[in-house]
C-alpha positions, 0 to 999 in steps of 0.5 A, spaced: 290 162 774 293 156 771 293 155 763 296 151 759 297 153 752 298 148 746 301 150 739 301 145 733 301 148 727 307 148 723 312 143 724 314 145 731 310 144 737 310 148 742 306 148 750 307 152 755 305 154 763 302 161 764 300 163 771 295 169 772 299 173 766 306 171 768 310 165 763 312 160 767 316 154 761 315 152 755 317 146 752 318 145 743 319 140 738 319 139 731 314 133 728 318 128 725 310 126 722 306 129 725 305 131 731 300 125 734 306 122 737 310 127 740 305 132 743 301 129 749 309 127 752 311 133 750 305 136 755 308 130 760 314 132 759 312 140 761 308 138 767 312 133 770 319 139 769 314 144 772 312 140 778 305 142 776 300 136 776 294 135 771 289 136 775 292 143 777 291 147 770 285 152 770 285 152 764 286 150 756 290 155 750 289 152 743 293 154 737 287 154 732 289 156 725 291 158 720 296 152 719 297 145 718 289 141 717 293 135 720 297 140 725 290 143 728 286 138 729 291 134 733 292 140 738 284 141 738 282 134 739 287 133 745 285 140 748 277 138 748 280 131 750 283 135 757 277 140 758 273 135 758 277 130 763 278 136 767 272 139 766 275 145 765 275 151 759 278 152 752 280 157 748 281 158 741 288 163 739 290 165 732 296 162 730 299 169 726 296 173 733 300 168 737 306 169 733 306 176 732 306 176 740 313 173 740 315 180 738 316 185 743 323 189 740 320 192 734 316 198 733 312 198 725 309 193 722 309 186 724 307 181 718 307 173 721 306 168 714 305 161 714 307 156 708 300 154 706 303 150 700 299 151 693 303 158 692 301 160 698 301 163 704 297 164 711 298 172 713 296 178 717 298 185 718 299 188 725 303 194 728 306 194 735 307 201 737 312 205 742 307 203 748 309 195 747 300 195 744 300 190 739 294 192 734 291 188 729 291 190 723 287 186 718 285 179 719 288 172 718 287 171 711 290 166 705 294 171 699 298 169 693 305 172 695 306 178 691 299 180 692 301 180 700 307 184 698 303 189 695 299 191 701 305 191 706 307 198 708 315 199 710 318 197 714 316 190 716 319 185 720 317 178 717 316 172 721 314 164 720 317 159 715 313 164 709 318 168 711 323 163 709 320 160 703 319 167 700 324 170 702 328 172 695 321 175 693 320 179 700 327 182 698 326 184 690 320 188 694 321 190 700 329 191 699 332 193 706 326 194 708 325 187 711 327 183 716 326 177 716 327 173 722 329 165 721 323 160 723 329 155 727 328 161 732 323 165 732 316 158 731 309 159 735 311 158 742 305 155 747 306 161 753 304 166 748 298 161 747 296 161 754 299 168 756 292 170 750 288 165 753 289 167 760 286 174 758 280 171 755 278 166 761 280 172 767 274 176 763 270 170 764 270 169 755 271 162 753 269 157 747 264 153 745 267 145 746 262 143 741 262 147 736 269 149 736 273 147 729 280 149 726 280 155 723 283 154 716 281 160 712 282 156 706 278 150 705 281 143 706 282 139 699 277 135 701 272 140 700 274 142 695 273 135 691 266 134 693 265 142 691 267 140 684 
């Protein structure tokens, strides 16, 4: 079974090819906007290096969220755009679960964090254990940053442009107990994202295409101004 997967959540874009569990490629771009521009040659570019034709995927990954509304709806819009063309299926990935996946040489907590702007930061907890299990320990959710640092059990391995951002204030809590990787190296990566979604279509599990949204966590400001 072949799977694309789609990243777009942070200013990086990145798509990959995962064939029956194995990654094939990937390829990865910064947004020089956004990423309406850039992804669907991204894809091409991707496809045309592997030597697999579109007609060829089985399957669609998608990086969901939490992260850029712009970012999100791009990669989700143009997943549906394929599946429907292919009239193949989807599936929705937690951008912080993808992330925390790239990880496989640390053993203890694992905390991907995302700038959400306003102060804030999209965070969730995991621990990847001696056998190499990466286990979820809370979920994807928007926190102030002291407020994320006072949950965090040490050591940590941080990862994501929070990390670089709040980097000063991770050090005044966590001292050398922290690690934080630097966002140029170690992005969301679109093998990952297919790798996830190659488990989920093997046991036949998929996404609605009709009621499949962006998972924000934190509500748009536009739904904020119409609330108040």
């Amino acid at each position: 079974m072949l799977i694309l997967g789609i990243d777009t959540a942070t200013r990086i874009a990145s798509v990959g090819l995962v064939r029956d569990g194995t990654l094939l490629t990937e390829e990865s771009c910064p947004a020089v906007s956004n990423h309406t521009d850039t992804l669907i040659p991204l894809i091409t570019s991707l496809l045309t290096h592997s030597g697999v034709g579109l007609s060829e995927i089985q399957g669609i990954g998608v990086s969901t969220g939490p992260g850029s509304f712009t970012g999100l709806r791009i990669a989700l819009s143009t997943a549906k755009g394929l599946a429907y063309a292919l009239g193949q299926k989807v599936v929705s990935v937690s951008t912080l679960e993808a992330l925390a996946l790239t990880i496989t040489d640390w053993q203890g907590t694992i905390c991907p964090l995302l700038d959400a702007r306003k102060g804030e930061v999209y965070a969730a907890f995991f621990r990847r254990s001696q056998d190499g299990l990466c286990e979820r320990l809370t979920p994807d959710q928007v926190y102030s940053p002291p407020v994320l640092l006072e949950q965090c059990s040490t050591p940590c391995l941080f990862l994501g442009d929070g990390g670089e951002i709040y980097e000063k204030l991770i050090r005044e809590h966590c001292g050398s107990e922290a690690q934080i990787l630097p966002f140029a190296s170690h992005s969301p990566r679109g093998t990952v994202v297919a790798w996830l979604a190659w488990k989920r279509l093997r046991q036949r599990d998929y996404d609605d295409l009709s009621s499949l949204e962006p998972r924000y966590v934190r509500k748009p400001d536009a739904e904020f101004k119409r609330i108040n």
